[in-house]
C-alpha positions in Angstrom: -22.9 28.8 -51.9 -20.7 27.2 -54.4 -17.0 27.8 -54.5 -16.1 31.3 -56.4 -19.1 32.4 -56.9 -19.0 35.4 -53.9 -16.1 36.3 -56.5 -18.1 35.9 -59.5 -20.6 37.6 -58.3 -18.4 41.1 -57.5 -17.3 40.3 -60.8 -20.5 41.1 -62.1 -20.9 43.8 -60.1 -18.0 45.6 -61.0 -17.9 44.7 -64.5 -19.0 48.2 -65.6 -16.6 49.7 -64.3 -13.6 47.1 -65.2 -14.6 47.7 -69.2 -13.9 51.2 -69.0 -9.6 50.6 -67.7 -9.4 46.8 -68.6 -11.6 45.6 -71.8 -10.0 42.6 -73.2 -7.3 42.0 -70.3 -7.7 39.2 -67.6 -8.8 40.0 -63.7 -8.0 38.2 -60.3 -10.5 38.5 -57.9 -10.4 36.5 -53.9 -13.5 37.5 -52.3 -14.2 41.4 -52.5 -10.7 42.2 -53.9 -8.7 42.8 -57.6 -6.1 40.8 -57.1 -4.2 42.1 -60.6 -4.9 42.5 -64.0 -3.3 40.3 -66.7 -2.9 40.5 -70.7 -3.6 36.8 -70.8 -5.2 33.9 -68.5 -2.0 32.1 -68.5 0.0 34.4 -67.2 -2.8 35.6 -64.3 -2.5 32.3 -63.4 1.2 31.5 -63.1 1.3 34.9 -60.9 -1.3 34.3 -58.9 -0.8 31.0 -58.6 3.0 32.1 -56.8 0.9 33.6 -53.5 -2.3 32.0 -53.6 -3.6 28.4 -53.9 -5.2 27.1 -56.9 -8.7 26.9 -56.9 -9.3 30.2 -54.6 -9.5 33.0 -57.0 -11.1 33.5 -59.7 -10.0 34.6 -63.5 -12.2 36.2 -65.9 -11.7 38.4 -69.0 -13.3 41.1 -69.1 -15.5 41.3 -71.6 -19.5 41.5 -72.2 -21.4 38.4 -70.6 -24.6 37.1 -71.7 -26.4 34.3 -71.3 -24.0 32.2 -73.7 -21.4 32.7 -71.4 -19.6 29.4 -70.6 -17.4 29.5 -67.2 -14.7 26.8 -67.4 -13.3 25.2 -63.7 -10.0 24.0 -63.8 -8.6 21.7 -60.7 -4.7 20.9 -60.4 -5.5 17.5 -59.0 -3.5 14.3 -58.9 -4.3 11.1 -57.7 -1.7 8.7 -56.2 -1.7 5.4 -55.4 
């Protein structure tokens, strides 16, 4: 299973539900569980980011998805010599 996707996939399963109380806003989700809700992905990030590790949540706006969905991955990694 690739990294994030149990949590994309209880995205999609709960999506319904998200677009009734949070169309348009952000979501955290690590494994089965809403981490927050965020007006912008920025700003889920930095929070989350504060009491969990980069790269083991997952942000998505909630919105419709379709097949033209792109999903972006973003690493914070540095290389040192």
């Amino acid at each position: 299973m690739a990294k994030l996707e149990k949590e994309y996939n209880y995205f999609l399963s709960i999506l319904a539900t998200l677009k009734q109380d949070h169309n348009g806003e952000y979501v955290v989700i690590k494994g089965n569980n809403i981490l927050g809700y965020y007006d912008s992905i920025d700003g889920a990030i930095k929070e989350t980011s504060k009491t969990h590790a980069i790269g083991t949540f997952l942000v998505k706006r909630i919105e419709d998805q379709n097949e033209n969905t792109v999903m972006r991955f973003h690493s914070r990694v540095y290389a040192a010599k």
